[in-house]
C-alpha positions in Angstrom: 0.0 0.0 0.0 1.4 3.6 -0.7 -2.0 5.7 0.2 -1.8 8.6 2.7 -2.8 6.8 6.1 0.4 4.4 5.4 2.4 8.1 5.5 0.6 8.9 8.1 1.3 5.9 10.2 5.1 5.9 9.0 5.5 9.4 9.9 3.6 8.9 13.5 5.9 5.5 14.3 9.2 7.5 13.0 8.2 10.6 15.6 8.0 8.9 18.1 11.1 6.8 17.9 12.7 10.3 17.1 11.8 11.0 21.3 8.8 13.8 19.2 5.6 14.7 20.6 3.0 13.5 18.5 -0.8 14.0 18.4 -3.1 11.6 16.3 -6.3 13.4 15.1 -9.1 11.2 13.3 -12.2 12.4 11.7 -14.9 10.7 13.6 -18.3 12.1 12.2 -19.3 14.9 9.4 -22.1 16.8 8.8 -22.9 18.7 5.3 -20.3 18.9 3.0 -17.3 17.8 4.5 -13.7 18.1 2.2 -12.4 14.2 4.6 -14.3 11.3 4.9 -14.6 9.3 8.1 -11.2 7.5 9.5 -9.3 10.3 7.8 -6.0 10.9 9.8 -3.3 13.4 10.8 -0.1 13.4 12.8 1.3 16.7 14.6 4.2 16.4 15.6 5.3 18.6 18.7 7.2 21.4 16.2 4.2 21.9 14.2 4.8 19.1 11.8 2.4 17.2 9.8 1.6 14.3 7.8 -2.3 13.6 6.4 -5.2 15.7 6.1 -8.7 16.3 8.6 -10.0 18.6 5.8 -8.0 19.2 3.1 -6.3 22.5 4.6 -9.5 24.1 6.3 -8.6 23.6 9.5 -5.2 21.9 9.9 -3.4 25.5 10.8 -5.9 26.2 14.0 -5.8 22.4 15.2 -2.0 22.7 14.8 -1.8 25.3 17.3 -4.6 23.8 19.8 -2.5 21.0 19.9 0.8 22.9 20.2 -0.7 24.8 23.0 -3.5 22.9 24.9 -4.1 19.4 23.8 -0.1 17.7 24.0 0.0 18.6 27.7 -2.8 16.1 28.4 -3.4 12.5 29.2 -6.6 11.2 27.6 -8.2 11.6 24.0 -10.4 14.4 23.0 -13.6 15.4 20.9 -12.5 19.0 18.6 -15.5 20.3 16.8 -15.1 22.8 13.9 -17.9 24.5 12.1 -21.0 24.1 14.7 -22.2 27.8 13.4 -22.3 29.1 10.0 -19.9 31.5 10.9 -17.5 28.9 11.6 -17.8 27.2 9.1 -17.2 30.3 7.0 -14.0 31.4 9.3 -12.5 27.6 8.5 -13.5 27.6 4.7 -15.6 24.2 5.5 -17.6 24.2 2.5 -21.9 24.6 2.2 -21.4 25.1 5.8 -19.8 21.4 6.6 -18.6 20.5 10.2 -16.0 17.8 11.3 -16.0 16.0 14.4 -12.5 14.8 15.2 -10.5 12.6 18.2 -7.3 13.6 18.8 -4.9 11.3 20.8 -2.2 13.3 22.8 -0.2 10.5 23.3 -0.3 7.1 21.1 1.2 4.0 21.9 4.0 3.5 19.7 4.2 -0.3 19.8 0.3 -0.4 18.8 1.4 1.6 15.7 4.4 -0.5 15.1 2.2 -3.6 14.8 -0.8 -1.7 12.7 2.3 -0.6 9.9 3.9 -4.7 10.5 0.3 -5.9 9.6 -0.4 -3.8 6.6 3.4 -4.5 5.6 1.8 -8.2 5.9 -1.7 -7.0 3.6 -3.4 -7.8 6.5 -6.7 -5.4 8.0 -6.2 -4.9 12.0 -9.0 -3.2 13.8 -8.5 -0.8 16.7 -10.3 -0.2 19.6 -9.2 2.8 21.7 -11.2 3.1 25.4 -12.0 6.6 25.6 -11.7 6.3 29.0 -8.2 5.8 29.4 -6.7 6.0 26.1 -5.6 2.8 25.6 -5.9 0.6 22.7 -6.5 -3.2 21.5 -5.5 -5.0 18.2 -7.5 -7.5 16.3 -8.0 -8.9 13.3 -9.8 -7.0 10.7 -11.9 -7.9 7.9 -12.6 -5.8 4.3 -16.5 -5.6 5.9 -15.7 -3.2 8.9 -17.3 -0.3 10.2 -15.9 2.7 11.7 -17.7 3.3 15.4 -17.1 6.2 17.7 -19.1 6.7 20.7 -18.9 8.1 24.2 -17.1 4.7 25.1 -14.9 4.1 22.0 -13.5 4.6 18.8 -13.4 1.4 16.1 -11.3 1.7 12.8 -9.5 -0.6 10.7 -6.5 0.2 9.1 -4.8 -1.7 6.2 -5.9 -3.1 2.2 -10.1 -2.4 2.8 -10.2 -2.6 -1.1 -8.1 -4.7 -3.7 -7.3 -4.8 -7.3 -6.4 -7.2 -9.2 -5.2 -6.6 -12.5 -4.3 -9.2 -15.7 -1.2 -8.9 -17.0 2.4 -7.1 -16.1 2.5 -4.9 -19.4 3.1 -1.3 -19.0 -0.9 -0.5 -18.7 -0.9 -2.6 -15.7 2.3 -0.7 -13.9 1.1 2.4 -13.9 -3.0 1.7 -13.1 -1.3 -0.5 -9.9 0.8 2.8 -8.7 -2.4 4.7 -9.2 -4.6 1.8 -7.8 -1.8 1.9 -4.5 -2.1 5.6 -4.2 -5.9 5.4 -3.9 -5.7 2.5 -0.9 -6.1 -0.5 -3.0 -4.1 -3.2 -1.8 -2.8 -5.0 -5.6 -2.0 -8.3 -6.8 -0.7 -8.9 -10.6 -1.4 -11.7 -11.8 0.8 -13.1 -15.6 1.8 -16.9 -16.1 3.9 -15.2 -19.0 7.9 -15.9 -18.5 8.8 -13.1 -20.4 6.7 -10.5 -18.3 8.1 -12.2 -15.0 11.0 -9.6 -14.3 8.7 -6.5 -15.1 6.8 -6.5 -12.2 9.6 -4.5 -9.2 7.4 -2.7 -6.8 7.4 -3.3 -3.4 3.7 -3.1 -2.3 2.8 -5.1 -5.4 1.8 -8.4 -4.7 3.0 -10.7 -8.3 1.7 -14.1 -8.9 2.3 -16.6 -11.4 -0.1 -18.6 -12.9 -3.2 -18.7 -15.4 -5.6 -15.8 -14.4 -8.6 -17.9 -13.9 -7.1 -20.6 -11.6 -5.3 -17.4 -9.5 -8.7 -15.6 -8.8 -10.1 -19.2 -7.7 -7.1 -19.2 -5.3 -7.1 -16.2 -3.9 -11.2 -16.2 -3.8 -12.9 -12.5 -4.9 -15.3 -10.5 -2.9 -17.2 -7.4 -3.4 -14.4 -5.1 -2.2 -12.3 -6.8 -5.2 -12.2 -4.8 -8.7 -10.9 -7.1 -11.6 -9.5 -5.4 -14.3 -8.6 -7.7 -17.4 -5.6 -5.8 -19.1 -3.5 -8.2 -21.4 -5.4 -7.7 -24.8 -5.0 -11.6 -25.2 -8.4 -13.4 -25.1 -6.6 -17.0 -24.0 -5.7 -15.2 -20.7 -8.6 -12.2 -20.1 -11.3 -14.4 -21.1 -11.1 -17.1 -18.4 -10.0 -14.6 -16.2 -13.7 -12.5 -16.6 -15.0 -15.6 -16.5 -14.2 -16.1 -13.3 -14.8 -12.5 -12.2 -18.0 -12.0 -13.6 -19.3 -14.8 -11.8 -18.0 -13.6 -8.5 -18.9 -10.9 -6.0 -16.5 -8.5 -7.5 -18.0 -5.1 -7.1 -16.3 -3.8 -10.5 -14.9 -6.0 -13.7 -13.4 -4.0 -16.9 -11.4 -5.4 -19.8 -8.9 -3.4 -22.2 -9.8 -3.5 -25.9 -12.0 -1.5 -28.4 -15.4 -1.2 -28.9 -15.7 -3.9 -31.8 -13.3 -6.4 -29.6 -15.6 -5.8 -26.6 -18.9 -6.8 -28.6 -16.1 -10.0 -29.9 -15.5 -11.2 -26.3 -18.9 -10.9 -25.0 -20.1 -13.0 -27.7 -17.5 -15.7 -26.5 -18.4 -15.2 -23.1 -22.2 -16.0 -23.3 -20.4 -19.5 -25.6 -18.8 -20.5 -22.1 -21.9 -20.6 -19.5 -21.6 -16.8 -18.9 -25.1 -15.5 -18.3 -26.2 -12.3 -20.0 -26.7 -10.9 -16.2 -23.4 -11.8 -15.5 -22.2 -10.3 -18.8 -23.8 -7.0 -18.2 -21.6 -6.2 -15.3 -18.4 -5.9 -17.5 -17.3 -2.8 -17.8 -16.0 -2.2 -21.6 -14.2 -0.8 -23.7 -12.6 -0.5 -19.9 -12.3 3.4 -18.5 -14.1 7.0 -18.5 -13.6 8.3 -21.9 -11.6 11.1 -21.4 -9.6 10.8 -24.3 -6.8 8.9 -23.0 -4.2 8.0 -25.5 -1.0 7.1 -23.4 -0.3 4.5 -20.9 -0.4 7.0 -17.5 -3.8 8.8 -19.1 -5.0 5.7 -19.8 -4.5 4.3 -16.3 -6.3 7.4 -15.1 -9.0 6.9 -17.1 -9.4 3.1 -15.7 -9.1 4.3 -12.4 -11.5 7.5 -12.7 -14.1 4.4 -13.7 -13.4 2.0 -10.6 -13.5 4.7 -8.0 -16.8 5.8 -9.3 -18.1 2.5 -9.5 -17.2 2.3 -5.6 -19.0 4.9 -4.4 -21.7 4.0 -6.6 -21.6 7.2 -8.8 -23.5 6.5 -12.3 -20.8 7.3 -14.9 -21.2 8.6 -18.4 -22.0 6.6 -21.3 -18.9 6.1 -23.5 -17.9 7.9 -27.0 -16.4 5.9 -29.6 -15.4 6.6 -33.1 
């Protein structure tokens, strides 16, 4: 994983091994329209130094000081509130009047920390549970279907690979939608049986495996927080592969190739046992048409697609020529 709570955590565990203060602050609950979503994350170190966003730069520069000046000199977690009245929200620039609800931690526990980054280093979900009370937290395993909680009592979050994509075949395409994929939180797998694409694949939060597409996605078993996206333009590999996929849970399933190859291989899809409700959930010619003509655009594009798709956002019908 390469996404911004991974910096975050890195930069918290490095702090504090560096003797810093640091202060955790987690957005907890919004209201209107809020620039962070719930879980969201920040570390302030004692200087003034941060890693992560609460709100996109609306109200990082007052929390900075409230923590320099009030909140590191105590014990137990807090509740910070920004843009209750309009005015507020105005003074913070919290958009259509939005308001955060955050929980900032004056001291974390660095070896709870060290094993949250030594489980996602592992692509494994932990959940934490930190007792308002007292400030102390507890580790346990974590699965793709957790929700955040925060009550008078406690705060719940998982941290780690809450999404996956896996992507077919180690071509270019495929590098540069799994650093993109990475960057947005996806954990990644790769999957090419192809000798000569074996060495192409150096990336250290990429996971690569070897072996027919199909039989890997069998293996590895898909779920609806798993996006499939079919990239080697060579039917003997996507084919069996979106067979597979279309028949699972997967919450989003795109395949490279133009519009006339993508009315070819549905054709052949219904001829293997592929049902036309099954069929319909491919998404192809794969991406947002945004007129994507290289590689990185191209990536973009497939990305823009499966991230709308996740939140369940209708996208545009597709141009072709």
């Amino acid at each position: 994983m390469n996404s911004t709570d991974l910096s975050v955590l890195k930069a918290a565990v490095h702090w504090l091994k560096e003797g810093h203060q640091v202060a955790i602050a987690t957005v907890v609950q919004t209201w209107g329209s809020a620039p962070r979503p719930i879980g969201s994350w920040l570390a302030i170190r004692g200087d003034g130094q941060v890693m992560g966003s609460v709100s996109g730069g609306c109200v990082e520069d007052d929390l900075i000081r409230r923590v320099q000046t009030e909140i590191l000199n105590r014990d137990l977690p807090e509740m910070v509130i920004y843009g209750v009245s309009q005015q507020e929200a105005a003074r913070f620039g919290l958009p259509c009047g939005g308001t955060l609800r955050l929980l900032v931690e004056p001291k974390p526990e660095l070896p709870v920390l060290e094993q949250i980054l030594q489980s996602i280093s592992n692509h494994a979900i932990t959940c934490r549970t930190i007792d308002l009370s007292s400030g102390k937290s507890t580790l346990s395993d974590g699965s793709r279907n957790d929700t955040f909680i925060c009550n008078e009592s406690i705060m719940r979050t998982s941290y780690g690979p809450r999404w996956r994509m896996v992507i077919i075949g180690a071509g270019q395409l495929s590098l540069y939608t799994a650093d993109f994929a990475l960057a947005s939180d996806f954990e990644v797998i790769v999957i090419d049986p192809r000798e000569e694409y074996a060495e192409g694949i150096d990336r250290e939060h990429i996971q690569f495996m070897r072996g027919m597409p199909d039989d890997v996605l069998l293996e590895i078993g898909v779920d609806s927080h798993t996006a499939v996206v079919a990239l080697t333009h060579d039917p003997k590999l996507d084919d069996m592969a979106l067979m597979e996929a279309l028949r699972s849970p997967a919450f989003y399933v795109g395949a490279l190739g133009s519009h006339t190859n993508t009315v070819k291989r549905k054709a052949r899809l219904l001829e293997f046992d592929v049902t036309q409700a099954q069929l319909d959930k491919l998404y192809g010619p794969i991406g947002l048409y945004i007129g994507a003509l290289t590689p990185p655009e191209i990536a973009i594009s497939i990305l823009a697609e499966v991230i709308a798709v996740k939140y369940a956002i209708p996208t545009p019908a597709k141009k072709f020529t």
